[in-house]
DSSP file (Angstrom, degrees, kcal/mol; ACC not computed):
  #  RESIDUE AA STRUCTURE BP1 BP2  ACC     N-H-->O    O-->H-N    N-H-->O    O-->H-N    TCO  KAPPA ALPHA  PHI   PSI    X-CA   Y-CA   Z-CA
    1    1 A X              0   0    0      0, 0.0     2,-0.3     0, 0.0     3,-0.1   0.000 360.0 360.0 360.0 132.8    5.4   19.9    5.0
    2    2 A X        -     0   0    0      1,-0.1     5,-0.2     2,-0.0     4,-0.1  -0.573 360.0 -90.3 -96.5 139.0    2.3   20.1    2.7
    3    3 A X    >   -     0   0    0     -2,-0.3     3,-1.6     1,-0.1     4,-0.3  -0.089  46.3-120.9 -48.3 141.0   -1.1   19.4    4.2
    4    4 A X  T 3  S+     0   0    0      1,-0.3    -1,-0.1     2,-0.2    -2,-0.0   0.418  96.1  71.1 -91.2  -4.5   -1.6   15.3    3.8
    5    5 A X  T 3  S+     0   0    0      1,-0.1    -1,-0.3    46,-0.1    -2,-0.1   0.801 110.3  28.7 -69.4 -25.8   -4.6   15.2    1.8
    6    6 A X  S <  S+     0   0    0     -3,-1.6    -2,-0.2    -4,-0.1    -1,-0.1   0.398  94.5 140.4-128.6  16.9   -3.3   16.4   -0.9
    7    7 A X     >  -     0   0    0     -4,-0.3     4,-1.2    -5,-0.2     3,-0.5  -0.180  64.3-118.3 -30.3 120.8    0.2   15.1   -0.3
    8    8 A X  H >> S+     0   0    0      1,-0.2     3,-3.8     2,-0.2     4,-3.6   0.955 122.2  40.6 -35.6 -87.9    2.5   13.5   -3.1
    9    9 A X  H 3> S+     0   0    0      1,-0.3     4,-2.1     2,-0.3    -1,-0.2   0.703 108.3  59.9 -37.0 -26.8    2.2   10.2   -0.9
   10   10 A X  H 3> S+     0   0    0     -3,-0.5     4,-1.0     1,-0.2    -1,-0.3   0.707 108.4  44.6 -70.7 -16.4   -1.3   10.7   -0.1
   11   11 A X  H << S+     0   0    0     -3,-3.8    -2,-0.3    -4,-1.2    -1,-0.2   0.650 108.6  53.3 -96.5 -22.7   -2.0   10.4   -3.6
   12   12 A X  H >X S+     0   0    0     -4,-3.6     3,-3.9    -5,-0.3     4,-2.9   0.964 107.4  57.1 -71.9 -48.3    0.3    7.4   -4.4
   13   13 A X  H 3X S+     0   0    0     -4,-2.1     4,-1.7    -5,-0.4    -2,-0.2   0.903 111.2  41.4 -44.2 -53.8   -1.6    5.6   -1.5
   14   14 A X  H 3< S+     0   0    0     -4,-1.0    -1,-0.3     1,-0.2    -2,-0.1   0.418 112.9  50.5 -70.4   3.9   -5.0    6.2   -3.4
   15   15 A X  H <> S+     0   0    0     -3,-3.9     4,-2.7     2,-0.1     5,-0.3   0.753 110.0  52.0-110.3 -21.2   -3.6    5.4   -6.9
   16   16 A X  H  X>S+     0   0    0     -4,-2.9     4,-2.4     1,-0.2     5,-0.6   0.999 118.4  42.0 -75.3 -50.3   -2.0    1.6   -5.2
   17   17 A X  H  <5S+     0   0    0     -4,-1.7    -1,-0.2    -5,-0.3     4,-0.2   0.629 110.9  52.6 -84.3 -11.0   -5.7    1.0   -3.8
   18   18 A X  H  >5S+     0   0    0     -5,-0.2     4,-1.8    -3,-0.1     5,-0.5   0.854 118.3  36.3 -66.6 -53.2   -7.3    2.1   -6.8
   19   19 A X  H  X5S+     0   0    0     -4,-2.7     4,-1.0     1,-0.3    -2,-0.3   0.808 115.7  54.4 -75.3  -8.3   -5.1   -0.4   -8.9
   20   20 A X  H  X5S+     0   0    0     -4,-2.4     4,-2.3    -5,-0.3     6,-0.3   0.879 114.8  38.1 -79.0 -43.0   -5.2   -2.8   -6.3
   21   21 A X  H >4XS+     0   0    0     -5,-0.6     3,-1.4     1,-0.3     5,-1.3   0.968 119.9  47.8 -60.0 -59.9   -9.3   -2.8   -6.2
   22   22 A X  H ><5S+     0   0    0     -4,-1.8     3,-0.7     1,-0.3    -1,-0.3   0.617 113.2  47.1-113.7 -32.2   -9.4   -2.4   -9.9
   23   23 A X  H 3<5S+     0   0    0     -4,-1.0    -1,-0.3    -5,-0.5    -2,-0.2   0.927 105.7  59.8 -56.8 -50.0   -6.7   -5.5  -10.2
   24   24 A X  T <<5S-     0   0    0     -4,-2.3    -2,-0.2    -3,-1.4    -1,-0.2   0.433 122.5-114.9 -75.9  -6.7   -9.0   -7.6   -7.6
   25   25 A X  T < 5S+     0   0    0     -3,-0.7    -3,-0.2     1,-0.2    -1,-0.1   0.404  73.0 147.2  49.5  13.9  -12.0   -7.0  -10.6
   26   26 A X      < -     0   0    0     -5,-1.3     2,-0.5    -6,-0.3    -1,-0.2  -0.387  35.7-159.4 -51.2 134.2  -13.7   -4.7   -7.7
   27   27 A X     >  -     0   0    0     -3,-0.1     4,-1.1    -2,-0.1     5,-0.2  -0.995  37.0-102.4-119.6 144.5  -15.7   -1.8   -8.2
   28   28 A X  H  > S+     0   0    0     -2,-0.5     4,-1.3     2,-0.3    14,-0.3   0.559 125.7  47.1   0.9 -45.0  -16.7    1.1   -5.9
   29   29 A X  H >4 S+     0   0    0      1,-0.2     3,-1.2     2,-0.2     4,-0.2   0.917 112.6  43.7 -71.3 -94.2  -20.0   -0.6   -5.7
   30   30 A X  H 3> S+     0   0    0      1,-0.3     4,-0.7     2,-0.2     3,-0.4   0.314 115.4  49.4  59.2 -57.0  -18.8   -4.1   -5.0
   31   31 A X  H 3X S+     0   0    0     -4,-1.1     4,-3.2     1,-0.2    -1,-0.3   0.871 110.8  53.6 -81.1 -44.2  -15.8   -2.9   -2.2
   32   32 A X  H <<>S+     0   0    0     -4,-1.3     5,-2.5    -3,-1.2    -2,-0.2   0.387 100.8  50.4 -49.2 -13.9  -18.2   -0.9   -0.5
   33   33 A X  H >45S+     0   0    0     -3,-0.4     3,-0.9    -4,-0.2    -1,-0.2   0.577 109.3  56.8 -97.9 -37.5  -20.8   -3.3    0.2
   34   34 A X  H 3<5S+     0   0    0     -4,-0.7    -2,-0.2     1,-0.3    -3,-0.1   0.906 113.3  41.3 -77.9 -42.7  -18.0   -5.7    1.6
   35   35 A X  T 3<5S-     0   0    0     -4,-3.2    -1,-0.3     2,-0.1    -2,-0.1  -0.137 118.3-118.4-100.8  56.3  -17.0   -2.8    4.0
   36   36 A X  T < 5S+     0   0    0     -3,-0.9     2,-0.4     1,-0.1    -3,-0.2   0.696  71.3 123.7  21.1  63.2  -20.7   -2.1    4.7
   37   37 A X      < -     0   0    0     -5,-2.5     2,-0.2    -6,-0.1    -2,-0.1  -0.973  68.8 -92.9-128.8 145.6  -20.5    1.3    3.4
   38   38 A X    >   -     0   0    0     -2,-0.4     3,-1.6     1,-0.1     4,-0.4  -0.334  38.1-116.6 -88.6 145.2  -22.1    3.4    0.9
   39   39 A X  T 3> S+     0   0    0      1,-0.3     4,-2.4     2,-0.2     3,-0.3   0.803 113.3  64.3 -28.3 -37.0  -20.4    3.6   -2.7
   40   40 A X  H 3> S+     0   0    0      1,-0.2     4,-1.7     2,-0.2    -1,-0.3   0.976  91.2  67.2 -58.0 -41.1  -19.7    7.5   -2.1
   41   41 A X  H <> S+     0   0    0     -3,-1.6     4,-1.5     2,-0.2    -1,-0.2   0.759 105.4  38.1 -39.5 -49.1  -17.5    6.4    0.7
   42   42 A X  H >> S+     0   0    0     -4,-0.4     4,-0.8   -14,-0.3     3,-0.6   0.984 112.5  58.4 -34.1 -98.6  -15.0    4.7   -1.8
   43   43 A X  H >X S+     0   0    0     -4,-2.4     4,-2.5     1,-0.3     3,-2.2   0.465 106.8  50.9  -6.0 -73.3  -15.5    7.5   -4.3
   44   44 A X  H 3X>S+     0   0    0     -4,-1.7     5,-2.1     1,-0.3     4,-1.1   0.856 115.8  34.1 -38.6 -77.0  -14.3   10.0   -1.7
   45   45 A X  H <<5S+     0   0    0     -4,-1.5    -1,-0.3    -3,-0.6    -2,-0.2   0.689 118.6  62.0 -51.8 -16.2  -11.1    8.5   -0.4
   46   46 A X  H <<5S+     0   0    0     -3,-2.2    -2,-0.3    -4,-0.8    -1,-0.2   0.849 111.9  31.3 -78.5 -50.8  -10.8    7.4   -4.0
   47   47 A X  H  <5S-     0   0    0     -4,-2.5    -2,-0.2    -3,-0.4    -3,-0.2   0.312 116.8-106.9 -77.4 -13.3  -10.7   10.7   -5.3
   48   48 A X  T  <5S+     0   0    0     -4,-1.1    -3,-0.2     2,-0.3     3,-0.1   0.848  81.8 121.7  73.2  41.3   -9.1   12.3   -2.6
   49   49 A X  S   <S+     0   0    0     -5,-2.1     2,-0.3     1,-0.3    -4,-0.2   0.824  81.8  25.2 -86.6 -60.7  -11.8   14.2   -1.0
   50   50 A X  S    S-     0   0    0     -9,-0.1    -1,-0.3     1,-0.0    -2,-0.3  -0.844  81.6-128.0-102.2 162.0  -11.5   12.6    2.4
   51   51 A X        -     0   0    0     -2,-0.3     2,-0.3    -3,-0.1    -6,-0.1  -0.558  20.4-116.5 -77.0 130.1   -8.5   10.9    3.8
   52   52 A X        -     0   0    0     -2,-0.3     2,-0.3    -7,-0.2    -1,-0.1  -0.427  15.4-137.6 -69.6 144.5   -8.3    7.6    5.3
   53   53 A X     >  -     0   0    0     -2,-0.3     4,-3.4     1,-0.0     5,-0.1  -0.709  35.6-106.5 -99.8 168.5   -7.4    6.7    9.0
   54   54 A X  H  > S+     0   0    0     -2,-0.3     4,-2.5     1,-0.2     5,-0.1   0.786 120.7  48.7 -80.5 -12.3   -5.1    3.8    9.5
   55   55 A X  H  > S+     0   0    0      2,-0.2     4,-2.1     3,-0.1     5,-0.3   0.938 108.7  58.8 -83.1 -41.8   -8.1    1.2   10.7
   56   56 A X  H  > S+     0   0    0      1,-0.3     4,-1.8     2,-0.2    -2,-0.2   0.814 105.4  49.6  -8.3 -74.8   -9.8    2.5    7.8
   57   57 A X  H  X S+     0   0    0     -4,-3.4     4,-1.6     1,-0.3    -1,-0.3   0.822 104.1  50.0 -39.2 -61.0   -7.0    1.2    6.0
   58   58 A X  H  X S+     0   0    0     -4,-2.5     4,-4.1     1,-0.2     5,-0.5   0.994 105.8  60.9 -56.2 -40.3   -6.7   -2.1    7.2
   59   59 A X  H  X S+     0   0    0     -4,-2.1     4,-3.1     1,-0.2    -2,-0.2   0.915 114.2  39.3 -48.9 -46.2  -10.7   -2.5    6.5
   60   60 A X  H >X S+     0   0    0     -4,-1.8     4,-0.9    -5,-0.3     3,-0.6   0.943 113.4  50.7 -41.2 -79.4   -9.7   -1.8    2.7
   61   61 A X  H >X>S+     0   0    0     -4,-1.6     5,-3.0     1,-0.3     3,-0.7   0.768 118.5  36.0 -25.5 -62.7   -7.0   -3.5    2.6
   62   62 A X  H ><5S+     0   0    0     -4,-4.1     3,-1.4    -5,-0.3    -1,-0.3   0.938 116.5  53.7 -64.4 -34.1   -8.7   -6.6    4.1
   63   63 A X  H <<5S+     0   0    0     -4,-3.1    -1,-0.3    -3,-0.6    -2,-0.2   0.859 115.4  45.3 -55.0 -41.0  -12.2   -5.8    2.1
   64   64 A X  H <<5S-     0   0    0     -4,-0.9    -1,-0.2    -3,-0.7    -2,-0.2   0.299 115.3-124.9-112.4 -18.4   -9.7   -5.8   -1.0
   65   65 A X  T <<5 +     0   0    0     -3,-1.4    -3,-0.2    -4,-0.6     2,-0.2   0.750  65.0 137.8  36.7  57.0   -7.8   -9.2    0.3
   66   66 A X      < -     0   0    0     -5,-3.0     2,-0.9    -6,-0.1    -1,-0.2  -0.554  66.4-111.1-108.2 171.6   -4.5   -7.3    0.2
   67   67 A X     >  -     0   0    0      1,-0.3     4,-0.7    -2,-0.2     5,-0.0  -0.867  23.1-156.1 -89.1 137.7   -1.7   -7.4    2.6
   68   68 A X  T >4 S+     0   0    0     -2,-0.9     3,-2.7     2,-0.2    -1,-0.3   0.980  96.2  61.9 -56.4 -59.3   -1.9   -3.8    4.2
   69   69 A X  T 3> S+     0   0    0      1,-0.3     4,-2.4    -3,-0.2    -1,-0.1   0.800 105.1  46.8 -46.0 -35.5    1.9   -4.3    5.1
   70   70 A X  H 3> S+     0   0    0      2,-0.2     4,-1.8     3,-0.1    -1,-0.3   0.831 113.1  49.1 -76.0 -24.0    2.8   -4.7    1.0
   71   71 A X  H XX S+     0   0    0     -3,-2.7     4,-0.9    -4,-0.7     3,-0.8   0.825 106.5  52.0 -46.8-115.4    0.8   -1.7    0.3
   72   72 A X  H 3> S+     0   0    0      1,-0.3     4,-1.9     2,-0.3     3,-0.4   0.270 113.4  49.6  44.8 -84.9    2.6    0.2    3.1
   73   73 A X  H >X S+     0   0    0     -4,-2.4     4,-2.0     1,-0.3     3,-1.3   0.888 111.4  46.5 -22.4 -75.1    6.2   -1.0    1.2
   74   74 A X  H << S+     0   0    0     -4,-1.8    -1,-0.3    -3,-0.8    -2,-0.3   0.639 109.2  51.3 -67.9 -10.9    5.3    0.0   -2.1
   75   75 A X  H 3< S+     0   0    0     -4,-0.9    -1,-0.2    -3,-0.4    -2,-0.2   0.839 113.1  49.9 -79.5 -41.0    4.0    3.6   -0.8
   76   76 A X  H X< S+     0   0    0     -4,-1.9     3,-2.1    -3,-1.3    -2,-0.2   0.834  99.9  67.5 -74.8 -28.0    7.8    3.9    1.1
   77   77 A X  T 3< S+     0   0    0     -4,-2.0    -1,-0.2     1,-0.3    -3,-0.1   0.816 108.0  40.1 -49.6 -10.8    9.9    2.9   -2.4
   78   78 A X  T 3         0   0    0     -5,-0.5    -1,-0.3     1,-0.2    -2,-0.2   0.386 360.0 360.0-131.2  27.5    8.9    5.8   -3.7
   79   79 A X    <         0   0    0     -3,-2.1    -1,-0.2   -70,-0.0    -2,-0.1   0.272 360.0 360.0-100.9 360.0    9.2    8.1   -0.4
């Protein structure tokens, strides 16, 4: 199994929450301030330097107003 950072699926998870943010009119700046974080933080999971944890995830999600659980879906169609 190839390490999950750099993971087919870890990178479809960062490209649905990139289009999701980027859908929402959000920017880096903008999503980050809502989860009281600095902009690099975004960048980083964004870009796939660091990896999310799954509260993480909901924080996005919610920061983002998405359902995690429909993210989730669309990351398993394509598993």
């Amino acid at each position: 199994m190839p390490k999950s950072l750099r993971s087919p699926r870890q990178h479809r998870l960062m490209e649905l929450l990139i289009a999701a943010r980027r859908g929402k009119g959000l920017t880096q700046a903008t999503l980050a301030e809502r989860l009281g974080k600095p902009q690099s933080y975004v960048a980083k999971y964004e870009t796939g330097e660091r990896r999310i944890d799954v509260i993480e995830f909901l924080d996005i999600t919610t920061a983002i107003g998405l359902d995690a659980a429909d993210i989730l879906a669309s990351l398993m169609e394509n598993h």
